[in-house]
PLY file of the C-alpha trace (Angstrom):
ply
format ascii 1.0
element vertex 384
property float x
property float y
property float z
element edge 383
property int vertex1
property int vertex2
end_header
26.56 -25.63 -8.27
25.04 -24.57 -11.70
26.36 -26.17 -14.53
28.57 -24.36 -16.81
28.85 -24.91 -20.90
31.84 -26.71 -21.65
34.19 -25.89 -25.16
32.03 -27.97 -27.50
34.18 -29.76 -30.11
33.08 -32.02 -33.25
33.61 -35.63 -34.09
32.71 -36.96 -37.53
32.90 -40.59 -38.39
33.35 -41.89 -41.79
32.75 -45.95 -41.38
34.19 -47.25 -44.55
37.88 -48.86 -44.97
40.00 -50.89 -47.59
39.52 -54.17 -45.10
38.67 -54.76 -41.65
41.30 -55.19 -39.47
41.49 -58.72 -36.73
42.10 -56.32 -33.60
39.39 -53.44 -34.90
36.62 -53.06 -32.75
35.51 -49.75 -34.58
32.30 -49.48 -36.66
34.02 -49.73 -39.58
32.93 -51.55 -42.94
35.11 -52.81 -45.65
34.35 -51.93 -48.72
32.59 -54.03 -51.26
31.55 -51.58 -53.83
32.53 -47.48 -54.61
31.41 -45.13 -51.33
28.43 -43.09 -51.84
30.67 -39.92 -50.67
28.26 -37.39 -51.71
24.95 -39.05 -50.31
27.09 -39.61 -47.03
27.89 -35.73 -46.57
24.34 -34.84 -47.46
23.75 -37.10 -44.44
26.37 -35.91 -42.53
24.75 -31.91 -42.72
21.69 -33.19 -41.81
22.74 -34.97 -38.82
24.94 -31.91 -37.46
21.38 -29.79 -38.36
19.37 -31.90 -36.23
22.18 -31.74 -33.57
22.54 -28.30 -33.69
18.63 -27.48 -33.29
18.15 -30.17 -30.59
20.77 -28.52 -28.27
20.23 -24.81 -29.47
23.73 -24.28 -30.65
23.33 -21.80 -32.83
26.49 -19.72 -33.67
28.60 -21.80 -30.86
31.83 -21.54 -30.82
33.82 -25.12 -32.30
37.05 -25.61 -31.06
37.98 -28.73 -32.63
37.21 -31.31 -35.32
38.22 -34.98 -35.79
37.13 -36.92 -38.39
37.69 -40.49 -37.54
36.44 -43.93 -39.00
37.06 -46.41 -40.75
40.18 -44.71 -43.13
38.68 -40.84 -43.75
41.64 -40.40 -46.02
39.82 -42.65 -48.90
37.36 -39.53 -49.18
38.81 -36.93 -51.51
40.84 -33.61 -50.42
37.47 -32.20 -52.18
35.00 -34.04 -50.21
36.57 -33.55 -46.65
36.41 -29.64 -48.11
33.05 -29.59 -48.36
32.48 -31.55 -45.28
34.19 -28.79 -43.56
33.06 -25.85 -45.11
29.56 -26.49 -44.18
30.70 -26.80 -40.70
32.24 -23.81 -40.17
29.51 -21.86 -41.77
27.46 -23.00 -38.71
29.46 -22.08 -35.84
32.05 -19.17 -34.91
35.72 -20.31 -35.24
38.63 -18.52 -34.17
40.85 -19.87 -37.42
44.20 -18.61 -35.90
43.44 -21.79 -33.11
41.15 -24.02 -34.36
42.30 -27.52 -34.95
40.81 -30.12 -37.73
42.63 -33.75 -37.10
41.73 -36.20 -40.14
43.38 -40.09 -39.60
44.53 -41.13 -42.56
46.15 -44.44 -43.55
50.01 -44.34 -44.53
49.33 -46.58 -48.29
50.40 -44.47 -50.89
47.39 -43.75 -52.67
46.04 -41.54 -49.28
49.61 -40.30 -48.17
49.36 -38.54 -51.55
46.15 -36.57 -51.03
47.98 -34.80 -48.00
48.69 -31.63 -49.62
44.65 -31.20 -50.92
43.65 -32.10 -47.07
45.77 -29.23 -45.98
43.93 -27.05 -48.52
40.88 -28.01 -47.52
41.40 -27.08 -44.09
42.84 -30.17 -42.40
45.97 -28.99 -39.54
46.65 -32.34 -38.36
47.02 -35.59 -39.63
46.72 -39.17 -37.20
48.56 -41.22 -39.58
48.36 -44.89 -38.44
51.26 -46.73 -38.45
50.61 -49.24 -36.32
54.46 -50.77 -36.62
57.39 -50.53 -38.82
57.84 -54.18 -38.89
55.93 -55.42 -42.11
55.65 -58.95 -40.91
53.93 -57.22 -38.28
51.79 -55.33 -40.31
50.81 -58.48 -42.11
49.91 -60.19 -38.80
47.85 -56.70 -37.98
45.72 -56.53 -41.48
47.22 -53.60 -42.25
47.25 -52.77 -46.05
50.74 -50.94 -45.78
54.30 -52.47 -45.68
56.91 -50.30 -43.46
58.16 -48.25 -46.45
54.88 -46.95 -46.76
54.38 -45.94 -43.50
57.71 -44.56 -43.67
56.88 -42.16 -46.77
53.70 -41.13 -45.69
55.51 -39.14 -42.26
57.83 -37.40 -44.54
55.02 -36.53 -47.03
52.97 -35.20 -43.41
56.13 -32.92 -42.68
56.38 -31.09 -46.37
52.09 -30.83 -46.89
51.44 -27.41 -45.72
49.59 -29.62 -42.07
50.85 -27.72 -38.60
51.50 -31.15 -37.42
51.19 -35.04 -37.74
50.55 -37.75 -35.11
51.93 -41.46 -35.26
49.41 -44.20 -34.38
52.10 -46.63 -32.80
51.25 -50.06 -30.80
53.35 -52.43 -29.38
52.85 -55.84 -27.51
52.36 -57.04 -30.76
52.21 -60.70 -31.78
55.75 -62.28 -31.26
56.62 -58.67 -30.33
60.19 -58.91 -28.30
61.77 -56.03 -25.99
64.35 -55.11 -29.10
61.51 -55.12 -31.82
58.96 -53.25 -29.82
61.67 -50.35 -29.10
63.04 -50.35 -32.58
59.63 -49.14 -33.72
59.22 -46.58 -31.41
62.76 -45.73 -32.77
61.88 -45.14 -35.62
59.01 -43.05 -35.35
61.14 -41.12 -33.29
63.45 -40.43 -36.11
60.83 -39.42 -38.14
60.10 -36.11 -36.16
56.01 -36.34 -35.75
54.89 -33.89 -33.44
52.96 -36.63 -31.35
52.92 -40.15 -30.80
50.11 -42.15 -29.88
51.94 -45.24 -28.39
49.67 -48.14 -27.10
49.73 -51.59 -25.88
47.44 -53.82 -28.39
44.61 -54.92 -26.58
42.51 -58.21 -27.68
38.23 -56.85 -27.43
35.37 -58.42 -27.44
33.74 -58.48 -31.27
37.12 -58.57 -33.24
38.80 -61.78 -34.92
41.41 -61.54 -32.85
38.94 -62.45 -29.59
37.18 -65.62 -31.82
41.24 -66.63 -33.00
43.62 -64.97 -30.46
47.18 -64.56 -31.44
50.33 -65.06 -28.82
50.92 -62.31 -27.30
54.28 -60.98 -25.33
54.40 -61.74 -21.34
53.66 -59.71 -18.86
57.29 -59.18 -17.83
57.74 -58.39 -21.06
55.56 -55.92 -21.69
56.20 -54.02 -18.39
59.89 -53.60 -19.93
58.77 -52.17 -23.17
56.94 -49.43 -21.40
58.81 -49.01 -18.78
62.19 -48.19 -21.47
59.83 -46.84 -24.16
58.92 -43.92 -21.92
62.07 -43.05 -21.15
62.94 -43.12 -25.34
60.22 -40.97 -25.58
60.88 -38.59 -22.67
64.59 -38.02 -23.87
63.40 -37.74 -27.41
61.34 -34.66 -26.34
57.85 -36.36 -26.13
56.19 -35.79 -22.81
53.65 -38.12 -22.23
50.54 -36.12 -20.97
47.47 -38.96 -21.12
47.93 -42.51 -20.86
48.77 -43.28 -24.74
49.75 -39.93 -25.54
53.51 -38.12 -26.42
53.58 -34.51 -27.39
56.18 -32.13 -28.06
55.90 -28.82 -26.46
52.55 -26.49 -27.45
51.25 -29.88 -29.89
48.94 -31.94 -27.76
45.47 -33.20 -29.31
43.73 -31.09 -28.20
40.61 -32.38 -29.40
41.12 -35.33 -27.04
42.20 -33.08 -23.94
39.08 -31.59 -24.59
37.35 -35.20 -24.64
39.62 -36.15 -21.16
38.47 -32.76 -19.38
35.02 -33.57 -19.95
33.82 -31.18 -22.58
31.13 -31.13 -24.94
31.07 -32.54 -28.22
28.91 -33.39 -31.34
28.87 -36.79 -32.94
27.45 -37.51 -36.49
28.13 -40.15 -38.63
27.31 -43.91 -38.43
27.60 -44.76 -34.89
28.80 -41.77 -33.53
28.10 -40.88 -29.56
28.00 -37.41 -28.42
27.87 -35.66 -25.06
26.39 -31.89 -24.56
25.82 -30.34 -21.28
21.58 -28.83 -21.58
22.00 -25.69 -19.57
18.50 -25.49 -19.80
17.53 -28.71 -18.26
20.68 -28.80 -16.07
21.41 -32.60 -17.43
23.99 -34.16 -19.20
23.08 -35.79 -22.91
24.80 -38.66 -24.85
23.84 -39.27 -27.84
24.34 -42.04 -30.26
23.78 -42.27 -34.21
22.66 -45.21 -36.11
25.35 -47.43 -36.58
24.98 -49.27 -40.05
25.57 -47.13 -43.31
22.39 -48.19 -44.92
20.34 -47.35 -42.06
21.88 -43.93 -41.51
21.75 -43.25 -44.98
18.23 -44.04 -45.54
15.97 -41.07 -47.28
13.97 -39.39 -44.26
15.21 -41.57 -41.68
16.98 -39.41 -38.23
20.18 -39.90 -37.94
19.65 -40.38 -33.70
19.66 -43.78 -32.73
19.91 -43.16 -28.96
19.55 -40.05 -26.25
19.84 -40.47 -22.65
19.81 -38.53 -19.58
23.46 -39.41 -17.92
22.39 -40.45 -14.55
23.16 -38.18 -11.69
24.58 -41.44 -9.79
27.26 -41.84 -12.48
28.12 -38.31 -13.08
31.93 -38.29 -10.71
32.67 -42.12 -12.33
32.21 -40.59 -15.92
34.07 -37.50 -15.10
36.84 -39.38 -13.47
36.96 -41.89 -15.71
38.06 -39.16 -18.56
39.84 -36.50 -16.28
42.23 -39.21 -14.63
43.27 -40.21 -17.77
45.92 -36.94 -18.19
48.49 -36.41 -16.23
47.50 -33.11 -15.38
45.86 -32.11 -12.28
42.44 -30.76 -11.99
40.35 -28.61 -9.38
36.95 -29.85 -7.25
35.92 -26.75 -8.87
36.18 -27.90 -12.65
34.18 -31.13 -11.77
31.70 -28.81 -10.17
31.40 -26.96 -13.23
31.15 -30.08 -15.42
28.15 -31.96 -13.45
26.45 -29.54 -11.25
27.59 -31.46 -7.94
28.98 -30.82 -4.59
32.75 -30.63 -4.55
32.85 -31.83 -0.81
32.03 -35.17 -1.13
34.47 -35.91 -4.21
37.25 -34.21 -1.71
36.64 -36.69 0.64
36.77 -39.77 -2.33
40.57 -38.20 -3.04
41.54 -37.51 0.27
41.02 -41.37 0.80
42.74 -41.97 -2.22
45.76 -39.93 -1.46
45.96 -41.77 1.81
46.65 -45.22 -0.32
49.31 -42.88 -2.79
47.06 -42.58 -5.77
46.39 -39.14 -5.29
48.04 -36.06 -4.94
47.31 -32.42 -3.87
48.44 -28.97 -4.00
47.25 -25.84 -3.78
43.42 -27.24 -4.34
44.65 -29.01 -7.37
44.27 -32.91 -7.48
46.66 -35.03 -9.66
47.24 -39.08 -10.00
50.67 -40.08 -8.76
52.66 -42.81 -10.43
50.82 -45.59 -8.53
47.71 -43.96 -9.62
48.12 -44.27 -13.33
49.90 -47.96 -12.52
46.69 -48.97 -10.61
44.24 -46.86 -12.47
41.17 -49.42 -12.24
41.44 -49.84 -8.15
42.14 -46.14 -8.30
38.47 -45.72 -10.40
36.68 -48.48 -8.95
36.75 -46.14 -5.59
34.64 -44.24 -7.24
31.86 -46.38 -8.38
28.15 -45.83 -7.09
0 1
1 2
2 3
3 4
4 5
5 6
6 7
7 8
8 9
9 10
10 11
11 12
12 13
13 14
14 15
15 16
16 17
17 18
18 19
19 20
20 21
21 22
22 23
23 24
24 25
25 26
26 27
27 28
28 29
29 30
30 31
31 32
32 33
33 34
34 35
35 36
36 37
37 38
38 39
39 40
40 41
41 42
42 43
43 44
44 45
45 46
46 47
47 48
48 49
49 50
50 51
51 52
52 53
53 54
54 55
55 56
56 57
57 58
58 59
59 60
60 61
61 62
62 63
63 64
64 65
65 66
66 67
67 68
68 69
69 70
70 71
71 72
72 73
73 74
74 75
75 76
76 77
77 78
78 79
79 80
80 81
81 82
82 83
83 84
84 85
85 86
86 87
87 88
88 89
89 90
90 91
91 92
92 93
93 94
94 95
95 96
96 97
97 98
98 99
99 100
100 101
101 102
102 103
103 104
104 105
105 106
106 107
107 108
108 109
109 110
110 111
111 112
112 113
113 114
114 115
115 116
116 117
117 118
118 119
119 120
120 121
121 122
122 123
123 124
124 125
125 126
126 127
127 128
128 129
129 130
130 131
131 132
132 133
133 134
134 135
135 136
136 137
137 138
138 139
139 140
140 141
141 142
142 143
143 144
144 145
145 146
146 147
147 148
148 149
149 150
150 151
151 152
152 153
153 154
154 155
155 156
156 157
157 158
158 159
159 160
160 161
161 162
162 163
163 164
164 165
165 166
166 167
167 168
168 169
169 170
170 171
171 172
172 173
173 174
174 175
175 176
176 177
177 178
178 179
179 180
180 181
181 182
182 183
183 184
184 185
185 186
186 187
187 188
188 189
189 190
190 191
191 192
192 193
193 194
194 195
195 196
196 197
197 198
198 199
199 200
200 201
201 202
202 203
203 204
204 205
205 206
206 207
207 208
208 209
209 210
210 211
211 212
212 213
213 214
214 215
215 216
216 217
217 218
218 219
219 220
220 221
221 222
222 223
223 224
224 225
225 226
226 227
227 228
228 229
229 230
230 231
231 232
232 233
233 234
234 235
235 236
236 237
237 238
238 239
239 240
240 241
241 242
242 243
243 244
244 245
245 246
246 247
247 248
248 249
249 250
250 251
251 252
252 253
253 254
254 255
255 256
256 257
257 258
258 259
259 260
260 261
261 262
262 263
263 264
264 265
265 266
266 267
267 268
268 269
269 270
270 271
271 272
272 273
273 274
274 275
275 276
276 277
277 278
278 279
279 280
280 281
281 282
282 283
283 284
284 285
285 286
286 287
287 288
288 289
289 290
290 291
291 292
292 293
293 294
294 295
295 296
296 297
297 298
298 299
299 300
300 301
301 302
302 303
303 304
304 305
305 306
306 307
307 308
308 309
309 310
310 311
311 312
312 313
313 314
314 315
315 316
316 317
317 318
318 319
319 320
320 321
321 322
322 323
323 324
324 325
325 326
326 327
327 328
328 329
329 330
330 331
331 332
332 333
333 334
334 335
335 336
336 337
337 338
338 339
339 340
340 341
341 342
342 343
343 344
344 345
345 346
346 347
347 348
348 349
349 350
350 351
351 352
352 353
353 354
354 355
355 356
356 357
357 358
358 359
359 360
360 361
361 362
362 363
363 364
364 365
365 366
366 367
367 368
368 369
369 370
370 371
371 372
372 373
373 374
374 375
375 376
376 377
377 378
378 379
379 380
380 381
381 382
382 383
């Protein structure tokens, strides 16, 4: 089958933050000296010029923007303006949907630009949180205390912003069962529209891998999931990815777009895109160049990296993302997405079905409990 273009969403990273956190494995920078904000979005058009142009996007339609990093929200309400004013005067946007997410973080200083991001276009705020437990926070490197975080979700609700997410974690350092759930309580009470509610996860890179803190036991863990689910679920939140909590109609959808395999633009340092070339019927990810003085040296391309995605790896990459939600999905979509046969992934899910990881209806294909619970064996099935 013929490939078919996918929406085609933007993500722009801004690299710099106050200080780098021990459990960040982001390219992010901390800052030593004042950000060169107008150099970098000089930088930033150029990059999305040379995207558009290599990929022939001309007049596209966008469906989404996140602006990630690093902390964004250090950039002022008149900078992320102009960021996304030149955007939007290169693509067709249908305003009445279109969804702009900027993560901010909840110290004061930022939680009080909220109302000039909604003016300048922003609908949705990531606000991370992280925990309400400030020895916690101090533990994390966070540069918040809890009364902080606290102010900046009620700011989120009165800005003019359609909605706000809560970056939550838990398993946290000398995290117990009542501590973990009394966070997620407390979001709760705050009203966000979404919660993003993860376990903390030690990576390669970080200072928590070279020093690594205790962290809560297995059987510990499982509990806090297992109960902070249910919270969630009776609080209204249905959990429709792995990490993700929505409230009806307010799911990320720049990330559903990400999970169903879509296209999407990167620019900024380090930034990886993935576009689907009609023309040459391949897959392209991209990657920019990572440091800040590199991509912001005069005549210097912002591309650090483009490669073909191998036709080998095409129904791991598409699984990998799609399995993620708890949605189901046709053969046909995948079809769509990478230009294979739809038979031979049937077969792949039929055998997974057969072992309870999978589940069918009506041609649609969904992971069952067990799947999401053993969502490695569940992928590795699918490895070349």
């Amino acid at each position: 089958m013929p490939l078919t273009p996918q929406p085609l969403s933007l993500y722009i990273h801004i690299p710099w933050c106050v200080q780098k956190c021990p459990y960040c494995d982001f390219n992010s920078h901390a800052l030593k000296h004042d950000i060169p904000k107008q150099d970098y979005i000089n930088a930033l058009i150029k990059d999305l010029d040379d995207d558009i142009a290599r990929f022939k996007l001309q007049n596209r339609q966008l469906h989404t923007i996140f602006i990630g990093g690093g902390t964004p929200s250090l950039f002022s309400a008149k900078g992320i303006g102009e960021i996304l004013s030149q955007v939007k005067a290169r693509f067709n946007i249908d305003e009445d949907q279109f969804e702009v997410t900027l993560e901010a973080n909840p110290g004061t200083v930022e939680a009080d630009k909220f109302v000039g991001f909604a003016k300048a276009g922003v609908t949705r705020l990531s606000i991370g949180v992280q925990s309400f437990e400030s020895d916690k926070l101090i533990k994390l490197g966070r540069i918040h205390d809890s009364d902080q975080a606290k102010k900046a979700a009620r700011l989120a609700k009165t800005a003019g912003i359609k909605s706000f997410n809560l970056d939550l974690m838990h398993g946290l350092p000398e995290q117990n069962l009542e501590h973990a759930l009394d966070d997620l309580k407390t979001a709760i009470a705050l009203e966000p529209d979404h919660i993003s509610w993860y376990q903390l996860t030690i990576e390669p890179n970080t200072a928590f891998y070279s020093k690594p803190p205790e962290l809560p036991q297995d059987e510990t863990l499982w509990s806090i999931q297992e109960q902070g689910v249910e919270l969630l679920e009776a609080a209204g939140y249905h959990q429709y990815e792995i990490s993700a909590y929505a409230k009806d109609g307010k799911k990320c959808q720049h990330n559903l777009n990400y999970w169903r395999f879509g296209d999407y633009l990167g620019i900024g340092c380090g930034a990886h895109g993935k576009v689907t070339d009609i023309a040459s019927g391949k897959l392209i990810r991209t990657v920019k160049i990572k440091h800040p003085k590199g991509y912001l040296t005069p005549g210097r391309a912002a591309l650090d990296q483009l490669v073909e995605v191998e036709q080998d790896d095409l129904t791991f990459e598409f699984l990998m993302n799609q399995l993620r939600l708890k949605e189901a999905f046709s053969t046909t979509h995948f079809s769509q997405c990478t230009g294979l046969d739809k038979n031979e992934l049937e077969i792949q899910l039929t055998l997974a079905k057969t072992k309870g990881l999978m589940a069918n209806q009506d041609q649609l294909w969904q992971v069952t409990e067990k799947g999401h619970r053993y969502l490695n064996e569940l992928l590795s099935q699918f490895l070349s």
